[in-house]
C-alpha positions, 0 to 999 in steps of 0.5 A, a space after each residue: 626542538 631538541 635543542 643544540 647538537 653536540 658536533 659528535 651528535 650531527 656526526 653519528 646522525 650523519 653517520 647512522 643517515 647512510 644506512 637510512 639513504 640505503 634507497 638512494 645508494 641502490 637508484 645510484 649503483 643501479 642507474 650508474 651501472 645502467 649509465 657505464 656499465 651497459 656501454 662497457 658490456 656492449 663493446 666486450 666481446 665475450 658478452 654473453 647476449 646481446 642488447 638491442 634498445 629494446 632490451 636496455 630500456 627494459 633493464 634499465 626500467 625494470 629497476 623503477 618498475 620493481 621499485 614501485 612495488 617494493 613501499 607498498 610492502 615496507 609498513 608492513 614489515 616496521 610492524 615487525 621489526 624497527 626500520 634500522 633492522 631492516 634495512 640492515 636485512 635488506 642488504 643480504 639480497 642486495 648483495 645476492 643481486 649484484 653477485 648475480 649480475 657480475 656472474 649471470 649469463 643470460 638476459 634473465 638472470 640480469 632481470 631477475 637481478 635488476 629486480 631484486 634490487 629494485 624491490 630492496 630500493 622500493 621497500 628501503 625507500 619509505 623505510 628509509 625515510 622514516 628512519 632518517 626523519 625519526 633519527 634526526 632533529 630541527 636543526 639538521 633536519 634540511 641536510 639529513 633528509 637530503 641525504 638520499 640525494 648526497 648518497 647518489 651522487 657520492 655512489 654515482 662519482 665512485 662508479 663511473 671514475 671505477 668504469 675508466 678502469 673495470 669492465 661490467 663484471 668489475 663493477 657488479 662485483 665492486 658494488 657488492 663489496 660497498 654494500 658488504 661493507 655497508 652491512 658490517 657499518 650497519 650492525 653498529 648503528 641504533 635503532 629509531 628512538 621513535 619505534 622503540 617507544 613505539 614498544 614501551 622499551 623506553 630505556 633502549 629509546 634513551 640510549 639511542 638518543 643519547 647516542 644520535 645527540 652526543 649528549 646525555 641529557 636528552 630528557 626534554 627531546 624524550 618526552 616530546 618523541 613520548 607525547 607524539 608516540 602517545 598521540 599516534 596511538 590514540 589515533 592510529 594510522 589508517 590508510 584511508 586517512 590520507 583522504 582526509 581534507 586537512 592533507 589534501 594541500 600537501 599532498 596536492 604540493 608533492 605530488 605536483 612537484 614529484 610528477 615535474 620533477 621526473 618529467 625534467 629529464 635528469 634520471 634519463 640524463 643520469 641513465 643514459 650519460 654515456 649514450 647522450 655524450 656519443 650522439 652528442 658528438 662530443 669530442 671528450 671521452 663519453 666515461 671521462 665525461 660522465 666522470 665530470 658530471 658525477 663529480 660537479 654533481 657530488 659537489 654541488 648535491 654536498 654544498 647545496 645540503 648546507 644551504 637548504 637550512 640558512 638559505 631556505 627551500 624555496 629559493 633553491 628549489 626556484 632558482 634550481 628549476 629555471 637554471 635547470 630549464 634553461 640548461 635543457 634547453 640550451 642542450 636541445 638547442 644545440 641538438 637542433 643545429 647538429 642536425 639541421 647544419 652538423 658542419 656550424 655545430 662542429 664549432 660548438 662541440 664544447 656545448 653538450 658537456 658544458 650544458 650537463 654539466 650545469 644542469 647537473 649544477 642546477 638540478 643538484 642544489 635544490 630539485 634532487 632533495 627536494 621531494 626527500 626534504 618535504 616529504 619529510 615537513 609536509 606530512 604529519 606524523 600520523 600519516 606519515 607512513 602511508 605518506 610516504 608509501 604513496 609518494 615512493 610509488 608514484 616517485 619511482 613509477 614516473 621514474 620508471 616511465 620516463 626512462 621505459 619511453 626515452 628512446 620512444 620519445 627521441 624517435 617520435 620528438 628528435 634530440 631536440 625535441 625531447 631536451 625541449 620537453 625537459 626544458 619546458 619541465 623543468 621551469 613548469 616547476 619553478 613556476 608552481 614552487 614560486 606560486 604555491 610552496 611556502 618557506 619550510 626552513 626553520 619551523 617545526 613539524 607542529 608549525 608545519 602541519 598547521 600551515 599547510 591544514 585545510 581549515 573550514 571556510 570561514 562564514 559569511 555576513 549573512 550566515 552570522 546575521 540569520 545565526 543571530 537573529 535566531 538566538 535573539 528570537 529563541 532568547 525572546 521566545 523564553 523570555 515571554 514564555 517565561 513571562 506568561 507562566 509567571 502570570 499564570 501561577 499568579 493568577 492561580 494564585 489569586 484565584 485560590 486565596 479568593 476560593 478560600 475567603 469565600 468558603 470561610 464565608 459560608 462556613 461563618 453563616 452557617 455557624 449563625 445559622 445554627 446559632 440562632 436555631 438553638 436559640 428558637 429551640 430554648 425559647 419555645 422550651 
């Protein structure tokens, strides 16, 4: 605990967390490109190819897939330098691929392009995180590592009211003045108070953190961070100590928790808005429409951050899940009618923007930060980075999956079919947050690990009593061997005081004797 932050504290925090969200910025430029944009570059008639399904789910996986790839780098590179510098590098290329992108004209420049900011997103994701867990304190940690999710709805809102007014080029080239503008804000961000004592630069260390807190007394919060640091290095992180009992309950939780959540749908939802509004049958404006979600999205993701540190975690991530579920649902339901009976489901034209939209209400207030925020509690210190290595691939790659196979999934379920799935998902997760994930709010990372460490079964009554017998037969072994050694040195004892009275014995008769014999001897004389 670092105590009270000062209101200039939380704000520069807040601040300095968009350049740690820098992987949410890139999923949210990249799946709202994916999301407006591709639509815009299909009804321009100066595109210069052609994409068929095929080629669109490729473009919009090909993003997750290099994701998935780019964590396995990240640690790596923080050997080098701090997560602040580069992430601040990383938006060099960032900026090269949506240029790219605005000025290829062929469908390999735009998966070169796609790949390059996948493979930013990938390696700023486990980067990210740790930059933001090791800038922050106890009492905004809930809002701060929920930023990453807050920083994609803000960049999906900002480019889908951009895609009413700016072609597919527009929008490729306005991303990359954002992420110039970004790269400016950087350079006036500190680096990780934690990595800098990681480099004995201790005076840099206090400087941030006076910086991050707004206060100059910061005394007690550096020698915490010096005694974990001191800690990490006495045991220091190996990947393969992930397998390690004692993190297995944890890991077990976000794995479980990660895998439902990408399998509840919303990254297709949020990839293929548009798309899913005209097969819909909506009467609004598909852009319009994805508008309004991204808008309700923002909102919600925003107030939402606010809650997780009064309400708690697991409310929200329980309510979140079955509202998220009943929303998906509802939609495939209404996907079922308009295909059995498309006349009665003209009547209820109003359902697919009104079931995206609180499905985008739902999953914003709880699920959308929840793998950012226990990332975050659940994992130690000193494995924190490989923690945060695996679970940014595995993340990113069911992402990817679930994206690569919707139109897959729709050919083979239907509409209806696939929204069901998503349902059924979706409150999958609520069930095992209700069951298994305990409150997180308000404790420490220390209270945290111990909770969720695996502890040795206690013994049983009967290992206890075997255990005591054995005690209490040694303890009457030594007694008695004890015993009979002292018996023995007593009779050893006994026995040479009897040898010695004996030999003074004889010694006393044969001084008699030759008393006597000298006697005879002066007699005869």
């Amino acid at each position: 605990m670092s105590g009270t932050e000062s209101p200039v504290g939380v704000r520069d925090v807040v601040i300095c967390a968009s350049l740690g969200s820098l992987s949410g910025i890139i999923a949210s430029t990249g799946g709202t490109f994916s999301a407006v944009g591709i639509p815009s570059f299909e009804r321009d008639e100066n595109a210069p190819f052609i994409m068929g399904e095929s080629e669109k789910a490729a473009f919009n996986s090909v993003l997750l897939l290099a994701m998935t790839f780019g964590p396995i780098v990240g640690p790596f590179m923080t050997t080098l330098e701090g997560p602040r510098t580069i992430l601040l590098l990383l938006l060099l290329p960032i900026i090269a691929s949506w240029l790219m992108l605005a000025f290829g004209d062929t469908i390999y420049v735009f998966f070169i392009s796609r790949t390059i900011l996948g493979m930013c997103g990938g390696i700023s994701s486990s980067i990210g995180q740790i930059y933001l867990t090791e800038i922050t304190s106890v009492e905004v940690r809930g809002f701060i590592s929920s930023t990453g999710m807050l920083a994609q709805c803000w960049y999906a809102f900002i480019g889908s009211v951009a895609a009413l007014f700016l072609s597919w080029r527009g929008l490729a080239i306005l991303n990359a003045v954002l992420m110039t503008v970004h790269l400016l804000l950087a350079f006036l961000f500190p680096e990780s108070p934690t990595w800098l004592l990681r480099k004995s630069t201790e005076m840099k260390a206090r400087r941030a953190l006076t910086f991050l807190r707004g206060k100059e007394n910061v005394e007690v919060e550096l020698l915490d961070l010096q005694s974990r640091v001191a800690k990490s290095k006495v045991h220091s992180q190996k990947f393969l100590d992930l397998l390690d009992r004692k993190y297995a309950k944890a890991l077990f939780v976000l794995f479980v928790i990660a895998a439902l959540r990408q399998l509840s749908g919303a990254f297709v939802v949020f990839s293929y808005t548009v798309e899913i509004f005209e097969s819909a049958g909506s009467r609004l404006s598909s852009t319009l429409s994805t508008v309004i979600i991204s808008a309700v999205q923002l909102i919600v993701n925003f107030l939402s951050n606010g809650l997780t540190d009064r309400i708690g975690r697991k409310k929200l991530y329980v309510s979140s899940a079955i509202l998220s579920g009943l929303s998906q649902t509802a939609f495939g339901a209404y996907y079922y009618q308009l295909h059995k009976n498309p006349a009665a489901a003209e009547k209820f034209h109003w359902v697919p923007l009104l079931t995206l939209i609180l499905f985008s209400v739902a999953f914003s207030f709880g699920l959308a930060s929840s793998i950012f925020v226990l990332r975050t509690e659940l994992i130690p210190m000193n494995v924190r980075d490989s923690a945060s290595t695996v679970m940014s691939v595995f993340n990113n790659f069911a992402c990817f999956l679930t994206v690569q196979y919707y139109y897959s999934m729709r050919s083979s379920l239907t509409e209806a079919g696939v929204f069901w799935f998503y349902g059924a998902a979706c409150i999958a997760v609520g069930i095992f947050c209700l069951l298994v994930l305990p409150e997180t709010n308000g404790k420490s990372l220390d209270e945290l690990e111990e909770a969720f460490a695996v502890k040795k079964p206690p013994k049983n009554d009967s290992e206890d009593e075997l255990k005591s017998s054995e005690v209490r037969l040694d303890s009457e072994f030594v007694e008695t061997a004890d015993r009979s050694e002292l018996e023995l040195d007593a009779s050893s004892e006994e026995f040479s005081s009897n040898e010695e009275e004996l030999e003074e014995v004889m010694n006393a008769e044969v001084d008699d004797g030759n008393s006597n014999d000298s006697r005879c001897a002066a007699g005869s004389s």
